[in-house]
N, C-alpha and C positions, 0 to 999 in steps of 0.2 A: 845181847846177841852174841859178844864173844864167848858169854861162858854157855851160852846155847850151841853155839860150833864146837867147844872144844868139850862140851860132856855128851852130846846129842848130836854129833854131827850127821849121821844119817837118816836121824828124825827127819817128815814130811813136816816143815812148818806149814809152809799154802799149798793150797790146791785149788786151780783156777776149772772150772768150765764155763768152754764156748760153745754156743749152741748154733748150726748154723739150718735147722730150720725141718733135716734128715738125720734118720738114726739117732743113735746116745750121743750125749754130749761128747764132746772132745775135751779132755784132760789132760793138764801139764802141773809138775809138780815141782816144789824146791825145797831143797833140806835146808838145814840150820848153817851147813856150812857151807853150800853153794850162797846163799844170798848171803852171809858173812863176806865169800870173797869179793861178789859181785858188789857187794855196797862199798867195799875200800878200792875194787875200781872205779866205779862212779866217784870217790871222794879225790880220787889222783885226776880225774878228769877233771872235772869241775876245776881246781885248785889250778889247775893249767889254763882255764878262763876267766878263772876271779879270783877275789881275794874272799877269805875265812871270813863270816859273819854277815856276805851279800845277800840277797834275798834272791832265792830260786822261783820262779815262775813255774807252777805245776800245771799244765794243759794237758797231760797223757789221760789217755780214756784207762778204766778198771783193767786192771792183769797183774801179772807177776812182775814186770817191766816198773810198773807203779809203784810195789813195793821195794824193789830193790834202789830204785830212784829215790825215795824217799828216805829210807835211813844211809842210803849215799851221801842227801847232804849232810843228813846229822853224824857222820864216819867224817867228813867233809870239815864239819864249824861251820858251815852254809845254814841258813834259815828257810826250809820248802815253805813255798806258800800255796797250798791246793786250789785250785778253781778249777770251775764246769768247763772242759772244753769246747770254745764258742761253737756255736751250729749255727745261728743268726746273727741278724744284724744287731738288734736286741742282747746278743748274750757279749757280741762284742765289745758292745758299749760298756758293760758290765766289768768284762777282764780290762779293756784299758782304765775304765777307775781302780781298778784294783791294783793295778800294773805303776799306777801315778802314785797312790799312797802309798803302794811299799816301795817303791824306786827297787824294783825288780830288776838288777843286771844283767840274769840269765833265764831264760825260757825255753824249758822241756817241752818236747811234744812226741809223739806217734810218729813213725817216719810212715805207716802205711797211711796216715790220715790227711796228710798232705799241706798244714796248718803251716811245717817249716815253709813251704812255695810259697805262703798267700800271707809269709813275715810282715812284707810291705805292706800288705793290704790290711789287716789287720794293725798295723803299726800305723797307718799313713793316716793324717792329719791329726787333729788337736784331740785329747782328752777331756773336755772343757774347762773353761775358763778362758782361752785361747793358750792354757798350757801343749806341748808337744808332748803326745804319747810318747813314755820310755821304752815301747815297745818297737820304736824304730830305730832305737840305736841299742836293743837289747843283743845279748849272742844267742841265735837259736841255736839248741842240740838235740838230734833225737835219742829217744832215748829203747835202746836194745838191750842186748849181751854183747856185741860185740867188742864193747868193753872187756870183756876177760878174757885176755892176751897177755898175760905176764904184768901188769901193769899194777895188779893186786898188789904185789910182792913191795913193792917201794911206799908203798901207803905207812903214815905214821898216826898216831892217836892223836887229835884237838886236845888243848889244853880247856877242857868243861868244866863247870861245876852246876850243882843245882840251880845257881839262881839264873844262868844263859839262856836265852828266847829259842825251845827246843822249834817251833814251827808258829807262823801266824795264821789264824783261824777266821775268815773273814765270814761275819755272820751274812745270813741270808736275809737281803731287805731292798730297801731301798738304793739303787746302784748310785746315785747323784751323790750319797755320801754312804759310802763303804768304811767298815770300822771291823780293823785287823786284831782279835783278842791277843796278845800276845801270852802265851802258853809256853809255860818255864820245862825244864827237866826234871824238877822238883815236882812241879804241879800232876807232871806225865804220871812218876811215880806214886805219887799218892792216890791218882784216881784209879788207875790200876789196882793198888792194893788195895781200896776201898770197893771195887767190883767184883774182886776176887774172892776178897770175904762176904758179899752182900749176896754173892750168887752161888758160894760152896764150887766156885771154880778149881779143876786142880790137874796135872799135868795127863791124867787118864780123859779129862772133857773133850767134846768134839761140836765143833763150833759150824755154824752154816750162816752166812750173809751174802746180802745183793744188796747191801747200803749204799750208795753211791763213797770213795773215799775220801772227796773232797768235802764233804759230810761232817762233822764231828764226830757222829754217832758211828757212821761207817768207818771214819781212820780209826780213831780209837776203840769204841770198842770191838770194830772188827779185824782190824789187823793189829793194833799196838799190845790190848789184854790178849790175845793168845802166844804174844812173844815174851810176855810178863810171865806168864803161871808158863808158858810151856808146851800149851797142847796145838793141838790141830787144827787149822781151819780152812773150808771148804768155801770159796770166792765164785762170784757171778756177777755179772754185769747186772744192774739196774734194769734197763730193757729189755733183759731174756725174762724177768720177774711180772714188770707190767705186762708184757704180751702174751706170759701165759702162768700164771700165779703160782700154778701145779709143778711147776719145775723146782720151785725151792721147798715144798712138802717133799718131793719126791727126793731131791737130793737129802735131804734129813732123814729119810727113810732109808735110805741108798748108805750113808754114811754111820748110821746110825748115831745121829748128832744128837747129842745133850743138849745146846745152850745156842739158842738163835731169837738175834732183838731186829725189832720193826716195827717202826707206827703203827698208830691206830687203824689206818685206813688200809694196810697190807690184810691184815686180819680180814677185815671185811671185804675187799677183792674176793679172798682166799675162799668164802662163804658166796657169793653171789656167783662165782666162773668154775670154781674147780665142780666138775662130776662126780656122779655117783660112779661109775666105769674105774675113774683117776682114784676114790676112795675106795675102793676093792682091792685096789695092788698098794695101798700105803699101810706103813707101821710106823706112827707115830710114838710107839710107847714108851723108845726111848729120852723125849726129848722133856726133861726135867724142868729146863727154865725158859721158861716164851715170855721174852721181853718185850716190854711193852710201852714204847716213850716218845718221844719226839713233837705230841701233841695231846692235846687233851683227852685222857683216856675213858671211852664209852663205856659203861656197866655192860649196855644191852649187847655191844659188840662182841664183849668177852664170853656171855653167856651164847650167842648164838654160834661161836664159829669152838665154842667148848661142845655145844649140843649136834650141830653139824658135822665134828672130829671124833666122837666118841666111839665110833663105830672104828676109826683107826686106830684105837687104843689112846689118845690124847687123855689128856686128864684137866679139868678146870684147875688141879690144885697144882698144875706147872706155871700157870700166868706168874709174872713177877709183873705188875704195873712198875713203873718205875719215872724219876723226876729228874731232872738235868737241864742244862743249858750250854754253850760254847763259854762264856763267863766263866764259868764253874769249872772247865777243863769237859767235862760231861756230867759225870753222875753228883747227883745231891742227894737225891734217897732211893730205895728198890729192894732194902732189906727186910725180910719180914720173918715172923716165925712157920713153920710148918701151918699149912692149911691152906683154905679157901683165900683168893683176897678177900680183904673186907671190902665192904659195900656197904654204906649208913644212907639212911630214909629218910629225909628231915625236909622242913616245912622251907617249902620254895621261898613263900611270902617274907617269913622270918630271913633266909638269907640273902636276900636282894637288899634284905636291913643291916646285911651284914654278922649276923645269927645267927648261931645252930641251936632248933631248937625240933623235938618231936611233929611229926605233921599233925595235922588236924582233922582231914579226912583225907581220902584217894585222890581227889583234883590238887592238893595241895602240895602230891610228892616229886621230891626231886631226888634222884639217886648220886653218890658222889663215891667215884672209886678212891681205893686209897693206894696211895705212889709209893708206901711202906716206908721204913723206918730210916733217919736218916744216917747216911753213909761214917764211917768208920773217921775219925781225924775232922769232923764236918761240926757245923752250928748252925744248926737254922732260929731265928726267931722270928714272929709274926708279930708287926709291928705296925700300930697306926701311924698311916703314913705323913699326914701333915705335921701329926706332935713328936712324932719321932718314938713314943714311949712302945715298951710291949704288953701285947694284949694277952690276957688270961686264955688258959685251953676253951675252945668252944666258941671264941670271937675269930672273926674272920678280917685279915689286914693282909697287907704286904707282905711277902717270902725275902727278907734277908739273910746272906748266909758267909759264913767266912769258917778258913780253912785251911790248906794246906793246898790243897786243886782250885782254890780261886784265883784266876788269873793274876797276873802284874798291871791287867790295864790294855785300855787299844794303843795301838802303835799310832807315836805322834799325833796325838792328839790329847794334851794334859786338861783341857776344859771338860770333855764328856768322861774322860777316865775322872776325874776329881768326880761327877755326877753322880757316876755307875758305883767305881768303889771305894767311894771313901766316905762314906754314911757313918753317920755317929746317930747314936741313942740320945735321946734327953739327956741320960746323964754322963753323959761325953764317950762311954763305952764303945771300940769301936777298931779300926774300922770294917764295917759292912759292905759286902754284895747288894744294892736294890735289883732285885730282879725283876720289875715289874709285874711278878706274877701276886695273883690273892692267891690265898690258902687258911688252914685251919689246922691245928694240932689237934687229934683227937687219941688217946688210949698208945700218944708216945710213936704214932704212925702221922704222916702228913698227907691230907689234902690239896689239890689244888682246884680252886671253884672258880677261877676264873680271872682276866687280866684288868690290871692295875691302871693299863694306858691303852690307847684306842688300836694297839697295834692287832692285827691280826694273824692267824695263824690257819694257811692250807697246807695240809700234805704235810707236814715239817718246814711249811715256807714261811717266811714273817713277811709281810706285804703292810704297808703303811697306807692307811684311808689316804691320805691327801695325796700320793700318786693317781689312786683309784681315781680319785675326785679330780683329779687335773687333764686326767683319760678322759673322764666324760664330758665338761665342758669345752675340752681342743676337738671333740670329737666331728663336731658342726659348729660355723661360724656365729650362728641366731645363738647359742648358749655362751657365749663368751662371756657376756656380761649380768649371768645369776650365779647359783651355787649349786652345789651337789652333797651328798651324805653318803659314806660308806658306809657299812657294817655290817657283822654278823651277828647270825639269828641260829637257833640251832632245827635243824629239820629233821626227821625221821635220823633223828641219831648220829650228828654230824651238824659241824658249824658250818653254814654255807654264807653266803656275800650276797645283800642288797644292796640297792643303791635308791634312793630318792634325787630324783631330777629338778631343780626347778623349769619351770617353761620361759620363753621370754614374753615380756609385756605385750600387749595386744591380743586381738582372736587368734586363734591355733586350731585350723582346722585337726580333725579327726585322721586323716591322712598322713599329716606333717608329724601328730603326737607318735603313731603308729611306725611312720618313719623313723623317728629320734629314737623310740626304742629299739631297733632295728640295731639303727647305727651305735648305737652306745654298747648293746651287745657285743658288737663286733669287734668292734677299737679294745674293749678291757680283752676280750681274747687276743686280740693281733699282741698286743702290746704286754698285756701280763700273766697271758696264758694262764686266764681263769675262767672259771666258767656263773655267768650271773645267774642268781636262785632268782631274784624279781626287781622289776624295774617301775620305779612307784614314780609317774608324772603328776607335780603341785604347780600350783599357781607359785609367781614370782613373790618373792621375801615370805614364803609361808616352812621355809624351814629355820626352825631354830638357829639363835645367834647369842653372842654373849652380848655386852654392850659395848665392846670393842669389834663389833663385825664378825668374832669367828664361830665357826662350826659347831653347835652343840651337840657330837654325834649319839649320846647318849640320850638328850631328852627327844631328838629324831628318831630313835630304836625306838623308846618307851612309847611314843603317841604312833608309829608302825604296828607295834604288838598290840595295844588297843585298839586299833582301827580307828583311830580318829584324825588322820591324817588329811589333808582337803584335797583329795585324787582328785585330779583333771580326768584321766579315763582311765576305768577298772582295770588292776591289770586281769590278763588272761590267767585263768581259774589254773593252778597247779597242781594234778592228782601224785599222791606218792609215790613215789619208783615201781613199785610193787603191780599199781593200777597201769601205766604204762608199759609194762613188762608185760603184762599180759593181755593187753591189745594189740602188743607187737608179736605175742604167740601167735596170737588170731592171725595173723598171715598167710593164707591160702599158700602151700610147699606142694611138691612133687608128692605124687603119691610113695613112703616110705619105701626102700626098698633093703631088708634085711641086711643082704652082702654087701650092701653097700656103705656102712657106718663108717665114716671120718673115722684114718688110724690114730691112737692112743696118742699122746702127747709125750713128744721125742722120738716117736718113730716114725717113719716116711706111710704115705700115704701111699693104699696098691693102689694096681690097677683099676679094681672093681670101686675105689673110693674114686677115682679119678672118671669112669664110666659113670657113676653118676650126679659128678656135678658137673655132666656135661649138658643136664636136665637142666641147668639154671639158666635163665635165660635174662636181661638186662630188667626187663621189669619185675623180676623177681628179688632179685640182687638189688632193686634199689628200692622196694619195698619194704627189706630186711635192714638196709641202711635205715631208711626212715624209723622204721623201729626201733636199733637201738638208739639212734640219737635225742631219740622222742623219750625212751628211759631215762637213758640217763640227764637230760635238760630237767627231768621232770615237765614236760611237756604233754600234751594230747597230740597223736599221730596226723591228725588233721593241720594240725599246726605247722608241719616239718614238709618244707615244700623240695621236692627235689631241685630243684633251679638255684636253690641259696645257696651260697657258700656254708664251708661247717663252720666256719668263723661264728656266720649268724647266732650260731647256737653256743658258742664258746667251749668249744672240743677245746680241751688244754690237752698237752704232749701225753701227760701218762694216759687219758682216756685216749686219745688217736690210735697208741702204739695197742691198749687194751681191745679195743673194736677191731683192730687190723686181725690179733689172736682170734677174738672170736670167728669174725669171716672166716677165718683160715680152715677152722675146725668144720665151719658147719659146711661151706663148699668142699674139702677134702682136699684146698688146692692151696700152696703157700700165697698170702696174702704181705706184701709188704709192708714195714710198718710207718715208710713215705705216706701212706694210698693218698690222707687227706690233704698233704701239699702236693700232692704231685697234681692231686685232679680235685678240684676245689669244691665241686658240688657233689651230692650224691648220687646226681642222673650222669654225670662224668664218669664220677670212678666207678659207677654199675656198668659204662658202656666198655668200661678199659678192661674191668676183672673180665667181664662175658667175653671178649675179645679172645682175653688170655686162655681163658677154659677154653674156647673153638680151635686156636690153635695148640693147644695140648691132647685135646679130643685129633686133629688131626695127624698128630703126632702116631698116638696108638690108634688110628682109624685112617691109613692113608687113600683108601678108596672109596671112605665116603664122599657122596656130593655136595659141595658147596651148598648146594639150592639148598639142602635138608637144616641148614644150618637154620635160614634164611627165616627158613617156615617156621624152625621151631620160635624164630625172637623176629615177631612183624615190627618190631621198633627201630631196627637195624637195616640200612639201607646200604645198596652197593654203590661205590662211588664212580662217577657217571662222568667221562671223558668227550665232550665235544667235537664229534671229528676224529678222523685216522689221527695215527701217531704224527702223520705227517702234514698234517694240519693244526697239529696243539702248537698253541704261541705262550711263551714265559715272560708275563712282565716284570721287568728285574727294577728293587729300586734298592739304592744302596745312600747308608748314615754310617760317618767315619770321622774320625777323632785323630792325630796324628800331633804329634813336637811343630812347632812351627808355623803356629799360627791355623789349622787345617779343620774344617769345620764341616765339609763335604766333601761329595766325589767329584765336582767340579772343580775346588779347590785345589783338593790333591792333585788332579791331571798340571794345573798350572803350577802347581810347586815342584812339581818332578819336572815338568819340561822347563824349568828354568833353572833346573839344578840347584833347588835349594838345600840348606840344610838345616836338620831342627833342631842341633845341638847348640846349647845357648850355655852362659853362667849362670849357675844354680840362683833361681831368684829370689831379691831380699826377703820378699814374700813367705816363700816358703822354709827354710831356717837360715841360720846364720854360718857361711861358711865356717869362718875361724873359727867359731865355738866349736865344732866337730873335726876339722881339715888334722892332718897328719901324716909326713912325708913319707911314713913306714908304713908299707901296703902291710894289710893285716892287724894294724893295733886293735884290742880289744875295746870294742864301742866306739870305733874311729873310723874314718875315711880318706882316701888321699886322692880323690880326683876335687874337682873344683868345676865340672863341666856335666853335664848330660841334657836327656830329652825330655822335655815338662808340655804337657798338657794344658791352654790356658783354657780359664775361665771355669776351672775345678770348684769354685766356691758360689757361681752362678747358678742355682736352681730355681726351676717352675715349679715350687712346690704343687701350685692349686690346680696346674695341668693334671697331676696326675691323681686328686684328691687326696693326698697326706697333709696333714697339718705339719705347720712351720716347727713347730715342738718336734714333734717324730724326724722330719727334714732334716735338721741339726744332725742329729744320728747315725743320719743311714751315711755307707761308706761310701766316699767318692768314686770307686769303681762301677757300685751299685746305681749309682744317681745319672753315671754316663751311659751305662747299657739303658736303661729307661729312657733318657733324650734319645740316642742313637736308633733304637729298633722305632718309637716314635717317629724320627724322622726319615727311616726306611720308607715306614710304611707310606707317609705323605708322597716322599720322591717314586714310590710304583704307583702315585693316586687310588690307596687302597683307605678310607676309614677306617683309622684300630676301631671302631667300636664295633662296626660290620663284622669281624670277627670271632665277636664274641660267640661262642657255644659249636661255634664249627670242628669240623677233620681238619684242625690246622698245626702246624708243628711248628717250634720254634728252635730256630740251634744259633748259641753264642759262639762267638773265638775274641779271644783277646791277648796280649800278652803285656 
């Protein structure tokens, strides 16, 4: 980056756009030598809260603020560690394991996101084990520009070399045990120049991504290779992409971008949402290399969204399928020569044996892309995994690989790093990468046909069966004591997630089985925001075991794909996307009105868009709901009741934010991409959108009459006041928490009138004073009072009051677990039933401090 400031320094390196919903995006831009100075003031900042070599907590959402933070620490001798900026309770659990393994000193955030306020909360209590989150005694900063203030100018150069931990790379899995790749400066360099030459990258390319940066994929190859070669790259948020796909086409269009990578499943978005309206105004012809990785790479996907593009000048011979891992720094292979990818036809049967051999007829093919030639400085060899030996071209084994971008290993942790990499061959040759993945060398290019170990992979996520399987049996208390099976299966062109339930011993009516699928559904969405392809109920001990008790998830698949599994009840019959997409057409709409078509994606919706989705009325809107949740569940419409929750169905995030975009377009009205947490059913957020259109409709209509509203949507009722104003009676009931023992509103009244107070010694309970205590206000990681106001009985929950299982209870944040007892207990003290409440006009507002 220096010699990028001082030969290029008015080069545009990034260009961010934020989309906020109207008009063209908003763009902001940084040269080579702004983010040069901006990263030596982050490095004088930091350096003023820690020492060289601490590990940074990266919480800031995607922008330029991200980038400049991030080679801040490395200008620094700081170690960044990216993570997802928690939104849940679920994701927080996740940063404090991550926050506990890397013993994170300092922690980044957004000042507009508001994560520095809720430090505590976020920090407060254990990470488990009964360890103390380090994120309660971490230093939060947010992170701006207001750092460049002169403060550039005193920055000095780290004394680096290649073999120093440039960043830790916590792979995506299992959060109970997070495992931080550590990733050299050396490794940085090499897989950069290993990309650069795989993809004909060079300082004239023009790059486009929406990878998330705490990503592998997204840091490195979206922002680290275009500071390597030089060129240009054009930044987006992740959920400007899911909510409406056509923005990253159109900014490749717009920039005229060379070189832009994304899973598998972006592709296919790209093909089921973007229009033919959105293909009229794109020129795709510039864009040379469409990367293509993160997950197992579809043939049929590359060929449909190549035959869908062609009309924008795309070309099928830009795909680069391409292979990597976080292990690997990223890239392992994606090189290939001029042409088509290949694509080989070979006998399904034979490779289940571990074979490639010719098919035999049509039912027997299975297609395997190829991830091309492996990377520049790299070794891959395919190797049977129990003997260790390698196998001939055309045998199918384990993908080990060593190199120059192989990592050094996780951070602290020498037993799984001894696992991962330090594989030896039979004849002690070595050492190896195990990547867990299978593969096949064929014609000097690599295969990958599938994993090694029962991990699985959504979206670019690694998700482990035995969470999945621990989801379903906490789910209800009757399953506690059977088993469960995950896995995937591949469906219309995509690996999706079963599950096999056993039942408990005894009858099980019909109802109770019908239930458990319900619930199970919902729990793996609440909890790992996926979405279940099928939920297969057996009798007790009829799934597969070793002779040691455990899981055979593989001979569970096999006897699934045969159908010889002992179903207790069928499940419900699953028509392809395709069949339900088009029952969800069948939806009786308004009749068409010309001037009325939903504006262009990016630009504001008129008036005459806006006149007519005043035509939608709630049971329209939530018939349109039901359809797409019915598509995409792979469901029948009949199945999708408006009263369920979307959980029911396991709407996971990107499909929520996805469905929000669509709404938005075909009403002409911005649809938020909250809708499904804010209003949990789809007869809710049909009643909330209809709402919102009547008052936009009265906006531009201010002399319509209410009544007309009324008639257009007989499902909408007015709400209906008992008596003059001065006759309405308010029953007030009040739940409150206070220092000092205070547990109601009666309490409180007697604590105040006896002038108590709640300030107590911090209790043994909750840490150790001396370990933290320090008479110098301000130490970094330090405290100097020895007094405040504690809240008792923080550790007391009903979990089963409020149906979470005791597993998930652990979890949730102590603030969270007190608002739940408290408006509970409101309600009791105004003699109101929370259950009575359900589905009403009822509004809830928090305060806390």
């Amino acid at each position: 980056m220096r010699y990028r400031a001082e030969h290029q320094p008015d080069q545009v390196g990034y260009r961010f756009l934020s989309f906020s919903g109207t008009g063209q995006p908003e763009e902001s831009l940084l040269t080579w030598s702004r983010l040069d100075a901006w990263a030596r003031a982050v490095a004088v900042t930091l350096r003023a809260e820690g020492t060289p070599g601490d590990r940074v907590l990266m919480l800031c959402p995607p922008g330029l603020d991200y980038v400049a933070y991030f080679f801040g620490c490395l200008y620094g001798g700081f170690v960044p560690v990216p993570a997802y900026p928690p939104g849940t309770a679920k994701h927080v659990g996740r940063v404090q394991a991550i926050a506990l393994n890397s013993g994170a000193r300092i922690v980044l955030t957004d000042e507009s996101s508001g994560l520095a306020d809720t430090a505590p909360a976020i920090g407060d209590g254990t990470a488990g084990d009964g360890l103390v989150s380090p994120l309660s005694r971490a230093r939060w900063l947010p992170a701006d520009d207001r750092v460049l203030d002169g403060r550039e100018d005193d920055w000095s150069a780290p004394p680096l070399t290649g073999e120093d931990t440039a960043f830790l790379q916590y792979t995506s899995g299992s959060t109970a045990t997070p495992k931080g790749v550590i990733v050299t400066h050396r490794n940085l360099i090499a897989n950069a120049r290993a990309a650069q030459e795989a993809f004909g990258l060079t300082v004239e390319s023009q790059s486009v991504s929406w990878l998330p940066p705490y990503h592998d994929m997204g840091l490195i190859g979206g922002i680290i290779c275009p500071l390597h070669t030089g060129y240009t790259v054009t930044l987006m948020a992740p959920v400007s992409f899911v909510r409406e796909p056509a923005v990253w086409l159109e900014a490749i269009s717009r920039y005229r971008g060379t070189v832009s990578p994304a899973p598998n499943f972006a592709y296919r978005m790209c093909v089921e949402r973007v229009t033919d309206e959105v293909k009229d105004r794109l020129d795709l012809s510039s864009w040379v290399s469409a990367l293509n990785g993160a997950e197992p790479v579809q043939p049929e996907v590359l060929d449909r969204f190549a035959a869908a593009f062609e009309r924008c000048g795309f070309r099928r011979t830009s795909f680069y399928p391409c292979y990597g891992l976080a292990e690997s720094t990223l890239l392992v292979s994606g090189a290939r020569p001029q042409g088509d990818p290949l694509v080989r036809h070979v006998s399904k049967p034979e490779l289940e044996q571990g074979r490639i051999r010719p098919p035999h007829d049509l039912n027997s093919v299975q297609s395997l892309a190829s991830s091309g030639e492996v990377a520049s400085d790299t070794e891959v060899a395919i190797v049977a995994r129990e003997r260790g030996e390698v196998l001939p071209p055309g045998e199918v084994g384990e993908i080990w690989v060593r190199g120059e971008s192989v990592a050094a290993g996780y951070f602290e942790a020498p037993e799984a790093t001894a696992e991962t990499f330090g594989l030896r061959l039979a004849n002690g040759e070595g050492p190896y990468l195990r990547t867990g993945d299978l593969g096949v060398l064929m014609d000097g290019e690599l295969f990958v046909t599938g994993r090694a170990t029962d991990l699985m992979i959504f979206r670019g996520r690694n998700v482990y069966p035995q969470d999945v399987e621990a989801t379903c049996t906490d789910s209800d208390p009757s399953l506690g004591a059977v088993r469960a099976a995950a896995f995937t299966v591949e469906a219309d062109g995509e690996d999706v997630l079963v599950v096999v339930q056993e039942l408990p011993r005894g009858r099980v009516s019909a109802e109770l089985a019908s239930g458990l699928t319900t619930t199970i559904r919902r729990r793996i969405s609440e909890v790992h925001q996926l979405q279940v392809h099928d939920v297969v109920l057996v009798p007790a001990r009829k799934i597969p075991t070793t002779s040691s008790g455990k899981v055979q998830r593989r001979a569970c698949k096999a006897q699934y794909l045969e159908g010889s599994l002992p179903v207790v009840r069928p499940a419900a019959a699953r028509p392809a996307p395709a069949a339900a997409v088009q029952e969800a057409a069948a939806i009786p709409a308004p009749t068409p009105n010309p001037a009325a078509t939903p504006a262009p994606v990016g630009q504001p919706a008129d008036g005459r868009a806006t006149a007519a989705a005043r035509t939608r009325t709630a049971a329209e809107i939530e018939d349109r709901l039901r359809g797409l949740i019915a598509a995409g569940a792979r469901l029948d419409l009949h199945e999708v009741a408006a009263d369920e929750p979307f959980t029911s169905y396991g709407i996971d995030s990107i499909q929520a934010v996805s469905l929000a975009g669509t709404l938005s377009e075909w009403l002409g009205h911005h649809v938020p991409d909250t809708l499904v947490w804010e209003h949990p059913t789809p007869a809710a957020a049909a009643r909330a959108l209809a709402e919102e259109l009547r008052a936009a409709n009265a906006l531009l209509s201010p002399d319509q009459d209410p009544a007309q509203d009324l008639a257009q949507d007989p499902a909408r009722t007015a709400p209906t006041v008992r008596g003059g104003a001065e006759d309405a009676i308010a029953v007030i009931g009040v739940g409150c928490r206070f220092p000092g023992g205070v547990t109601g509103a009666d309490g409180f009244w007697d604590f105040l009138a006896r002038g108590g107070s709640g300030i107590t010694a911090i209790p043994e309970d909750r840490w150790d004073v001396e370990e933290f205590f320090d008479e110098e206000a301000g130490a970094p990681g330090r405290m100097y009072v020895r007094h405040g106001g504690f809240v008792d009985g923080v550790r007391g929950f009903d979990a089963g009051l409020f149906g979470i299982p005791p597993r998930e209870a652990m979890g949730i944040d102590p603030q969270h677990r007190l608002v739940l007892e408290v408006a509970w207990e409101a309600l009791e003290h105004a003699g109101v039933a929370p259950d009575s409440l359900r589905g009403s006009r009822t509004g809830v507002f928090v305060g806390m401090g």
